[in-house]
C-alpha positions in Angstrom: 11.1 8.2 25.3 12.2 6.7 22.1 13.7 3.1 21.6 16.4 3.2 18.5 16.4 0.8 16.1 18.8 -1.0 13.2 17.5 2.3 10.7 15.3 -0.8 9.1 12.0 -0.5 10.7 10.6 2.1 13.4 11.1 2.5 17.0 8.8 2.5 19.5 8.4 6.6 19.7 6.4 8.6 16.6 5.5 12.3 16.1 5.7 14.9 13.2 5.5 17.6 10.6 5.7 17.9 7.1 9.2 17.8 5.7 10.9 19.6 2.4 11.4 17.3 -0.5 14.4 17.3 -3.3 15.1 16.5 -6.9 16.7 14.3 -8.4 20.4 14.5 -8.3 21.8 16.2 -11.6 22.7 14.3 -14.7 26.5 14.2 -16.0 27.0 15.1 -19.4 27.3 12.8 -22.6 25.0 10.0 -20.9 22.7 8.3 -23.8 20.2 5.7 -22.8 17.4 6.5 -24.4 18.5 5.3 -27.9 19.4 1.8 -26.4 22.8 2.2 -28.3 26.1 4.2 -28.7 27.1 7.2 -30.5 26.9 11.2 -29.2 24.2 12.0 -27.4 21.8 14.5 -29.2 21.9 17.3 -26.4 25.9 16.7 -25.8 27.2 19.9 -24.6 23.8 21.7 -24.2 22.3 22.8 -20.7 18.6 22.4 -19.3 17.3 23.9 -16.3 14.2 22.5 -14.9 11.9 24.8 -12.3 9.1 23.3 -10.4 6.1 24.6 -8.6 3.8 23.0 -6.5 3.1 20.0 -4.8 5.0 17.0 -4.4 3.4 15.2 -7.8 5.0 18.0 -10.0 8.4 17.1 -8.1 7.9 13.2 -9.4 6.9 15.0 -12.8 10.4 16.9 -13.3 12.3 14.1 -12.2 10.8 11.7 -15.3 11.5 14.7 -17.5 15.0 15.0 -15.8 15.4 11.3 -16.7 14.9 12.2 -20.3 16.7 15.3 -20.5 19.8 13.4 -19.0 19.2 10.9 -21.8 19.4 13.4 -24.3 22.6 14.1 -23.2 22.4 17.5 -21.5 24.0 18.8 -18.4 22.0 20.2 -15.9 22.1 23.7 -14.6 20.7 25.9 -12.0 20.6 29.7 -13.9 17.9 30.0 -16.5 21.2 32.4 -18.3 23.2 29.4 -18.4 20.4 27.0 -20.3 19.7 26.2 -24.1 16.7 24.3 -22.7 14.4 25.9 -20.1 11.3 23.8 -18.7 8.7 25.1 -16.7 7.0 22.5 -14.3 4.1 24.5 -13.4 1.2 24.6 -10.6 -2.5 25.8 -11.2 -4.0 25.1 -8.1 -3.9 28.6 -6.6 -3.8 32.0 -8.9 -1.1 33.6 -7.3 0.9 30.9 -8.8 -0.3 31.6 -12.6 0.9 34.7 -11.6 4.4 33.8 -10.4 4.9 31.6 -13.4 3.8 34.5 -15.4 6.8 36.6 -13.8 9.2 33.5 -14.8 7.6 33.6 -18.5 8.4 37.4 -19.1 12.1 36.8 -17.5 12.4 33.6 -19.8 11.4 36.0 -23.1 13.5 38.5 -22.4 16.2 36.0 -21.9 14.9 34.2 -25.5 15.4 38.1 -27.3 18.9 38.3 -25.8 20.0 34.9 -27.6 20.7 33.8 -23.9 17.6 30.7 -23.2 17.2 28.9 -26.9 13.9 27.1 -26.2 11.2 27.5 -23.4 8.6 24.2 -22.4 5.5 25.1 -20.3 4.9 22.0 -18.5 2.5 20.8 -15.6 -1.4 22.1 -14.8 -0.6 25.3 -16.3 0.1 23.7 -19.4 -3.3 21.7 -19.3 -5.3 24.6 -18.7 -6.9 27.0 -20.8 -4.6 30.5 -20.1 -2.2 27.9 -21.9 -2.6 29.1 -25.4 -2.4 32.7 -24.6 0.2 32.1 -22.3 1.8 30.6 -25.2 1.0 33.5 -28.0 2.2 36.2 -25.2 5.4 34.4 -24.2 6.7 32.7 -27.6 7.4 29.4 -25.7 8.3 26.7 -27.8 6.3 23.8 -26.3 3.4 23.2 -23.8 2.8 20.5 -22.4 -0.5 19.0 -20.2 -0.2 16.6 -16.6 -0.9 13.4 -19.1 1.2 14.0 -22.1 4.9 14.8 -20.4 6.4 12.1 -22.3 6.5 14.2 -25.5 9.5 16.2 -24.2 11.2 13.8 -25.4 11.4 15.1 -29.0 11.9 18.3 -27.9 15.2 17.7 -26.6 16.0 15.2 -29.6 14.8 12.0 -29.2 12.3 11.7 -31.8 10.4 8.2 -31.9 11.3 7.3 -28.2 8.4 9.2 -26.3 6.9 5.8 -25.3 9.5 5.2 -23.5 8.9 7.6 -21.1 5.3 7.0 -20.3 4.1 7.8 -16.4 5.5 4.2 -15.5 8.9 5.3 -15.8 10.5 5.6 -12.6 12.5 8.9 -11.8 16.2 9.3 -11.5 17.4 6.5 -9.5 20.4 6.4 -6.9 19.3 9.0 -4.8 18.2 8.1 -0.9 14.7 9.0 -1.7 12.2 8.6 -4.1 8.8 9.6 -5.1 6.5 6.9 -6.8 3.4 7.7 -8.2 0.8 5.5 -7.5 -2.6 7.2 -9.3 -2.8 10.3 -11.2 -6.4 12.3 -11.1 -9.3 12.7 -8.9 -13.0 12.0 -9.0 -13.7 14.4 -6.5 -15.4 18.0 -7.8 -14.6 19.8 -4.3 -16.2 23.9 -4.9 -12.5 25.2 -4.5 -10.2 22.5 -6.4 -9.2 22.7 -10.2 -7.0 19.7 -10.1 -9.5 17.6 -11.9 -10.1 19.7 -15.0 -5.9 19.4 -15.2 -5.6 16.3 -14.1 -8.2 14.3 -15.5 -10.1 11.9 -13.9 -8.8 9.1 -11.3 -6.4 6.3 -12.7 -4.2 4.1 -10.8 -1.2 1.7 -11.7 -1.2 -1.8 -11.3 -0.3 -3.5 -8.3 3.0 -4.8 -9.5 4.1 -2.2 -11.5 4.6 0.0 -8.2 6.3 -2.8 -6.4 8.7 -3.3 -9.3 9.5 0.3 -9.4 10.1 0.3 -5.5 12.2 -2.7 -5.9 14.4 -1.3 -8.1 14.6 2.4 -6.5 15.7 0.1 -3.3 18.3 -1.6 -5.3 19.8 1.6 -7.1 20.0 2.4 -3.2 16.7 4.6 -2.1 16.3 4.3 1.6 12.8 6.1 2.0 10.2 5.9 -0.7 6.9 8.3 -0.8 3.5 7.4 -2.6 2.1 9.9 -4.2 -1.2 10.3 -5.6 -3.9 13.5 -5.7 -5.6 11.4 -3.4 -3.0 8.7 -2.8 -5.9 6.3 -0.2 -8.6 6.0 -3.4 -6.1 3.7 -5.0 -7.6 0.3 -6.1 -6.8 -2.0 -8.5 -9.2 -2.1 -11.8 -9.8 -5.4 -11.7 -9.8 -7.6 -8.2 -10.3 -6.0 -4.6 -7.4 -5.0 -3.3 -7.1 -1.5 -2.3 -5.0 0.6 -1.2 -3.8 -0.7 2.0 -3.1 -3.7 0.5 -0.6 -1.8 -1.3 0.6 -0.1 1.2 1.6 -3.6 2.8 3.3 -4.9 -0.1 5.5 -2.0 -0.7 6.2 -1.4 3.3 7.8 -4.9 2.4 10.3 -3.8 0.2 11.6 -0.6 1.2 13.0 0.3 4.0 11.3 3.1 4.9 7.6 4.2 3.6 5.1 7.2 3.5 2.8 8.4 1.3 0.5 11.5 0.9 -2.1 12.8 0.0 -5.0 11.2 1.5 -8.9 11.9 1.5 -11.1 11.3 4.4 -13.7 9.5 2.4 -11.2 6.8 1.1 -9.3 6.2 4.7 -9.7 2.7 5.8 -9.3 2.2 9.3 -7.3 -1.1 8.4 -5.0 2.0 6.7 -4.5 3.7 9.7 -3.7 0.5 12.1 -1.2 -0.9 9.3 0.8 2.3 10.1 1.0 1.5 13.3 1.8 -2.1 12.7 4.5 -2.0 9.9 7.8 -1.3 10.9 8.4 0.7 7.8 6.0 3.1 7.6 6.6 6.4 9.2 3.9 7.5 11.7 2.6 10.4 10.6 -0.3 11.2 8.9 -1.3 14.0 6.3 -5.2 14.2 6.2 -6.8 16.9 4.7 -10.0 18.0 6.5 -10.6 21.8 4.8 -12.9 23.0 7.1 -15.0 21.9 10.8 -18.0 23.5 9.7 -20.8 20.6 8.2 -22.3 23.0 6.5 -19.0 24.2 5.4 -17.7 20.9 4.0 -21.6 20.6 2.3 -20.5 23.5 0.2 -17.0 22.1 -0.4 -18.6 18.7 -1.8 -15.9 16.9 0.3 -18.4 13.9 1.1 -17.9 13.5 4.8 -18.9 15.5 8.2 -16.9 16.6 11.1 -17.8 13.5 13.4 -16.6 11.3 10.7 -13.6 13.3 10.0 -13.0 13.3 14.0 -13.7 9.4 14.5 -10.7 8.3 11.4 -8.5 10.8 14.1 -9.7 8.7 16.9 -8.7 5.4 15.2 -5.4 7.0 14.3 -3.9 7.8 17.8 -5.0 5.0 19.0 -3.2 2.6 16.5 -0.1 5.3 16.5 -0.3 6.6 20.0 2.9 9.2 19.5 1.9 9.8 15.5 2.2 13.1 13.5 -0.9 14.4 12.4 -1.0 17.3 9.4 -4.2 18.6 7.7 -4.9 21.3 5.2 -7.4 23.9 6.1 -9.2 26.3 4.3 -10.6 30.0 5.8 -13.1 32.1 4.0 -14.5 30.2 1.7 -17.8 31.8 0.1 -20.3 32.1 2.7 -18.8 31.1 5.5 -20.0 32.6 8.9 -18.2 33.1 12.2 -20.1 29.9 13.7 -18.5 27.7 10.8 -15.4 29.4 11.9 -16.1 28.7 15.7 -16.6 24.9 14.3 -12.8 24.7 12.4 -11.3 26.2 15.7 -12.9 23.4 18.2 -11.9 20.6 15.4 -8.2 21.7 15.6 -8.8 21.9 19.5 -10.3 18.4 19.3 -7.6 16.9 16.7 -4.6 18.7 18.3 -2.5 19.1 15.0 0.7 18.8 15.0 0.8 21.3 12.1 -1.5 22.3 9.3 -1.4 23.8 5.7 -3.4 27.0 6.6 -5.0 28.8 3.5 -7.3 32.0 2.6 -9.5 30.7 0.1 -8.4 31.2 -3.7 -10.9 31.8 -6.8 -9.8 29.4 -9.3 -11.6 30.2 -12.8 -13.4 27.3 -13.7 -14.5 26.0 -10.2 -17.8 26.4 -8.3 -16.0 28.0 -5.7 -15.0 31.1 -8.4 -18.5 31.4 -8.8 -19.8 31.7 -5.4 -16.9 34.1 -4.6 -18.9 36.5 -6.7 -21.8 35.8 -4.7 -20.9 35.7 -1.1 -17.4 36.5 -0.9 -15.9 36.5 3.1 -14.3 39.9 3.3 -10.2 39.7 3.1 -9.6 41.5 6.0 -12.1 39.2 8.2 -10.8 35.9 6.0 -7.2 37.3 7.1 -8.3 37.5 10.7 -9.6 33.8 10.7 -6.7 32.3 9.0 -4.2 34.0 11.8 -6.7 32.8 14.6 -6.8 28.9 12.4 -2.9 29.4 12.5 -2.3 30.3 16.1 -4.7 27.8 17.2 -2.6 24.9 15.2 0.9 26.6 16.1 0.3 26.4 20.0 -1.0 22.6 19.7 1.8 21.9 18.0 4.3 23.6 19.8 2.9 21.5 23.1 3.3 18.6 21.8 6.7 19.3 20.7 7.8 20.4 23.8 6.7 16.7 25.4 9.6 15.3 23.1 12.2 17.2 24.9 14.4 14.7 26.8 13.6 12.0 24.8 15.8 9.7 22.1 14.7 9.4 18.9 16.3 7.5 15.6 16.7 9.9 13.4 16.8 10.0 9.2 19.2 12.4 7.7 16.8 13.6 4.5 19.2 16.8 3.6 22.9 17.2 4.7 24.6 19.5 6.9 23.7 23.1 6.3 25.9 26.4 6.9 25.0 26.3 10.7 26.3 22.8 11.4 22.9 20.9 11.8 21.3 18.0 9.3 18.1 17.9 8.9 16.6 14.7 9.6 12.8 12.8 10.2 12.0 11.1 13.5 10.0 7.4 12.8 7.2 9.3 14.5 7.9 12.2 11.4 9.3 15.2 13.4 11.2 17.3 11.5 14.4 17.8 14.1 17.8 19.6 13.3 20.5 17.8 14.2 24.3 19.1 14.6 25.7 15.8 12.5 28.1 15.7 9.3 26.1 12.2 8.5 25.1 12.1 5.1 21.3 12.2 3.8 20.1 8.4 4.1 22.1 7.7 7.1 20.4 7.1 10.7 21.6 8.9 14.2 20.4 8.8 17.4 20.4 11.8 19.6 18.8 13.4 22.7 16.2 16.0 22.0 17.2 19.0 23.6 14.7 21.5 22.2 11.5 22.1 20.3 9.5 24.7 18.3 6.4 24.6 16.8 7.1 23.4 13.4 10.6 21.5 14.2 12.6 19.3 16.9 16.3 20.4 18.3 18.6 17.2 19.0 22.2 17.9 20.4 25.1 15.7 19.2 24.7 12.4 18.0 25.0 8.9 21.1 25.5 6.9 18.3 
């Protein structure tokens, strides 16, 4: 059973599951920063519409370029029909997300033809790839743009001269009860399966104090729960001195009220990481690490730079410094040459590490990795890839759901992340990081306590609100 708290620091309960995440909150019309003066706004009475794919990275992204499209002046809208401005925030890391933003390219021309959309940015890892410039020629869009050059959206919407201002320092739209801040961009890692370096670019991390001063003033404009992001968010390290990222981790647990971060890589976890989680009363106790596959010779071909027993140990460390924590991973099923004794060893690590939920995936070709070029080689039949990833699935669902169901009766504090929906229920985070429904009309960044009265395997049901 959980002990509540003041909504400042953690109870003594934890537990989990990995929760949606929002944008920014829209920009009102006619509002000119950017210049650093008065006068009308260069996009005053013009609409933008901003879509994002993938991960939570490309949601920080499109909130910097929301930033500068609201200091352009332009009102934000939800239809791509209703927009002068269209910009696409795209994803490369599977292809059947080329191939979804390739669906919202021909919509967007046909739009262009019709005199309906005006102008049309490709933004993101699509834009840093190489389909980019066909995309471009097929498409007629008016601007791509890479993961490192985002900044130059700022002409585009008419403020020539002031893309420095918007370099990947600049926090995102403040105000809202939670933020994302970007600690590194990049990865060194070359994993068989992963394109994000070629569009990322290698590792880079911010200094120390430029992260705490964006936190500080994200807490000030009134953010309640601030997440770290980084491709792999635990390699962070300063360029000069020897603090890492823990030490981070510390200092910004200090200023805001409430802390996570994601995503981590088992090579880069510190155990000194994974005990400050469960000594900080700010950070919320769940963990997202990525283990891919149980297999050794699996993770060999994967060039993820750890084995099983390792991977299994960090877990160890982990529920014993945060005995009631969440615990999420990605896996991935099928991958070339995989056999059904790999397969055997990803189903007894789940059984060993009892998720309490994973991102399950089939394994994707992505052109440019080694992984594309194995497929060709020793490719795992979809229908027996299909079988293993329902079997993977199953395996993590019923671990989860057992758990979930040993949190029915208990108390937790809960944090309202997104309001009441049309069913009467909030959904909120646990300081354990459950996901739980709640039937509250408390707004997003406000705390209630409640009884949980039911569970599933992906989510937590709390009756009304004792306090």
């Amino acid at each position: 059973m959980t002990s509540t708290t003041n909504g400042a620091g953690k109870a003594n309960g934890r537990a989990g599951s990995p929760v949606a995440v929002t944008l920014g909150k829209k920009p009102s019309a006619g509002s000119f920063a950017g210049g650093g003066g008065g006068g009308v706004a260069p996009g005053a009475g013009k609409t933008a519409c901003i879509r994002t794919f993938g991960c939570q990275m490309n949601v920080h992204d499109s909130d910097r370029m929301r930033r500068m499209i609201r200091d352009a002046g332009y009102a934000e809208v939800e239809r791509y029909e209703d927009a002068d401005v269209v910009v696409l925030n795209t994803c490369y890391v599977r292809e059947n997300a080329v191939d979804r933003v390739r669906g919202h390219l021909g919509e967007l021309s046909r739009l262009k033809k019709e005199g309906r959309v005006k102008k049309v940015a490709l933004t993101g890892c699509v834009g840093a790839a190489k389909e980019s410039s066909e995309l471009r020629n097929t498409y007629g869009i008016d601007l791509v743009l890479g993961t490192h050059n985002t900044y130059e959206l700022a002409e585009f919407v008419g403020l020539p001269g002031m893309e420095e201002t918007y370099t990947p320092d600049l926090p995102g739209t403040e105000g809202d009860h939670q933020a994302f801040v970007t600690i590194m961009t990049g990865c060194n890692y070359q994993c068989s399966y992963c394109i994000v370096p070629t569009v990322r670019g290698r590792m880079s991390c911010r200094p120390m104090e430029s992260v705490v001063d964006e936190v500080r003033r994200l807490v000030g404009s009134g953010t309640r729960y601030v997440t770290l992001l980084g491709q792999t968010v635990d390699a962070w390290r300063e360029k000069e001195g020897a603090r890492r990222f823990c030490d981070l981790l510390a200092r910004v647990a200090d200023e805001a009220p409430r802390v996570w971060f994601t995503t981590s890589h088992p090579s880069n976890m510190e155990d000194r990481t994974l005990k400050l989680i469960g000594e900080k009363e700010t950070i919320v106790g769940r963990l997202h690490l990525p283990v891919q596959s149980g297999s050794d010779r699996m993770l060999r071909a994967m060039h993820r730079g750890y084995k099983s027993d390792r991977y299994r140990r960090k877990i160890e460390v982990f529920r014993e410094a945060v005995p009631d924590g969440t615990l999420s991973t990605d896996i991935i099923v099928g991958h070339p040459g995989e056999t059904e004794a790999d397969h055997e060893e990803t189903l007894r690590l789940v059984e060993d590490c009892a998720f309490d939920s994973a991102y399950v995936f089939k394994f994707s070709p992505r052109k440019g990795t080694e992984g594309a070029r194995l497929a060709s080689e020793v490719a795992v039949p979809d229908d027996i890839a299909q079988k293993r990833f329902l079997e993977v699935l199953r395996a993590v669902e019923g671990s989860a759901f057992r758990r979930n169901r040993a949190k029915i009766g208990g108390v937790e504090e809960i944090y309202v992340r997104h309001g009441r929906t049309g069913d009467g229920r909030a959904i909120g985070e646990t300081w354990s990081g459950h996901a739980v429904h709640v039937p509250t009309g408390a707004r997003p960044g406000e705390y209630v306590t409640a009884r949980i009265e039911g569970a599933g395997p992906h989510v937590l049901y709390a009756g009304e609100p004792v306090s």
